[in-house]
N, C-alpha and C positions, 0 to 999 in steps of 0.2 A: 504494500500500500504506500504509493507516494506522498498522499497528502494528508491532513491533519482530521478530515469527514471521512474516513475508513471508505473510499470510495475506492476501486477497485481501478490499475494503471492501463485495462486494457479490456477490449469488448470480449465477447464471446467469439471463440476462434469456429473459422468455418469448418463444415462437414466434421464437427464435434458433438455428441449428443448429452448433454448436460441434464441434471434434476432437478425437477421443478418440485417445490412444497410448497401447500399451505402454511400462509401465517395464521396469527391469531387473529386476526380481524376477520377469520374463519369460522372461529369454535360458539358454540352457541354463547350467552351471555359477556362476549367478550368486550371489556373496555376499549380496547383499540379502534381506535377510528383516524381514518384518513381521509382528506382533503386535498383539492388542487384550486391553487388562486391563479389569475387571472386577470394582468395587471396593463392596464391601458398605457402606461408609461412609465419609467423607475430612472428614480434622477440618481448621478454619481454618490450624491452625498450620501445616501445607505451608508452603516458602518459594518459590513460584512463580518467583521470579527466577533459580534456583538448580539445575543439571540434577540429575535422580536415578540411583539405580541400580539393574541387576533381576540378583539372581541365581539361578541353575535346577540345582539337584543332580539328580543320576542319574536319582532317582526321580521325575523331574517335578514337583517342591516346587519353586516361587518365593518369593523374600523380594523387596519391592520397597522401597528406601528414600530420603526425601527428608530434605534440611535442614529445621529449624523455623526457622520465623520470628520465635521467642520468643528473644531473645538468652541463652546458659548450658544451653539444654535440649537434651538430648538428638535424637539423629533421629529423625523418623516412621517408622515402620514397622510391612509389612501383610506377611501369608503364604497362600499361596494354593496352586493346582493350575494345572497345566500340560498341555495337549493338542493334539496336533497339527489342521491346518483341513482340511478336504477341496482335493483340487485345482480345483477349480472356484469357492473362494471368497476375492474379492476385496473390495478398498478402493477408491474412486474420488476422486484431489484433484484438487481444481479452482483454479488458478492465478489469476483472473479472466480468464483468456481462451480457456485448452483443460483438456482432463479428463486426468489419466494413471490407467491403470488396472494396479493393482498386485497382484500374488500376496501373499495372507497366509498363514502360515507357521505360528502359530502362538497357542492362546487362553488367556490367563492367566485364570482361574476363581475367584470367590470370596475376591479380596484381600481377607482381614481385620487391621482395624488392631489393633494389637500393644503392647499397653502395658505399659511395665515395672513391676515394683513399686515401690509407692510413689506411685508415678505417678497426680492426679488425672484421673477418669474422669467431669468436670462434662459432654461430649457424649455419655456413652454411652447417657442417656435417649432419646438421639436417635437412635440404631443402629435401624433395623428389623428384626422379630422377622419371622422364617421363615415365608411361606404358611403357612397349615392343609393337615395335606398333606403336604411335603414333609420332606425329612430331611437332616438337615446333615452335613459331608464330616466323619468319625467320625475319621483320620488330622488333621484339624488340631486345632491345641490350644487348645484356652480360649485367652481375652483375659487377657493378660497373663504366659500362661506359655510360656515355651519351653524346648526340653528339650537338658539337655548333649549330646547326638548333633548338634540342629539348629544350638546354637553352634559346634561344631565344624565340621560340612559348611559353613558360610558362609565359613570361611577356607581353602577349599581350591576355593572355585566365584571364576569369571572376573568381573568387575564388567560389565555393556553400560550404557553411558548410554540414560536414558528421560526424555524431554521431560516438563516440568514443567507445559506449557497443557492441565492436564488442566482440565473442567467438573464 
């Protein structure tokens, strides 16, 4: 393993036949649950070294938040939607030796990054503007604003730690 996330230096070698296991997010009653986010833009300032947090109010609103790696500023932060996966759809990690095959739980939608006033917006040139076509989620709020309701539900939702080797 080369790196410091036990990630594996190399894919699966071809015309090899490797072993797939269930994980626990398998067995009946099991706590494990997985997630995939979904993030509409992720600006440099992420502190990758640093775990984050996702939290999910009633209404299936996620806020998901990392450290900056700008020393004095403020945290990153995106807000998104929340939907349950079908039971049939899974993740597969590969160790470098065998596959585990994991139930995903649940899909965080349309993480938009969140910037506070005041707050320079020099990468929002760079955000991408919505297909032709399609129509954006009408419940989240413009960039940069969030509303007395949503700072409120944040201090009453559970924090889950969320791995920072996001791409």
């Amino acid at each position: 393993m080369a790196n410091n996330n036990d990630e594996p230096t190399s894919a699966p070698q071809p015309d090899r036949w490797y072993d797939i296991r269930l994980g626990s997010s398998f067995k009946d009653n099991s706590t494990t649950k997985f997630c995939t986010l979904r993030y509409e833009f992720k600006p440099a300032s992420i502190d990758k070294s640093q775990p984050g947090s996702l939290y999910k109010n009633k209404e299936n609103r996620v806020t998901v938040e990392f450290h900056n790696n700008q020393p004095g500023k403020s945290n990153v932060s995106f807000e998104g939607s929340s939907e349950d996966y079908k039971d049939n759809d899974a993740v597969l990690f590969f160790d470098g030796e065998t596959f585990r095959l994991e139930r995903l739980h649940r899909a965080v939608k349309r993480l938009r990054h969140v910037r506070l006033p005041g707050e320079h917006a020099a990468a929002s040139n760079m955000t991408p503007a919505p297909p032709a076509g399609t129509t954006t989620d009408s419940r989240s709020p413009p960039l940069g604003k969030i509303s007395k309701a949503q700072a409120l539900n944040k201090t009453v939702m559970h924090p889950v730690p969320v791995s920072t080797n996001i791409k």
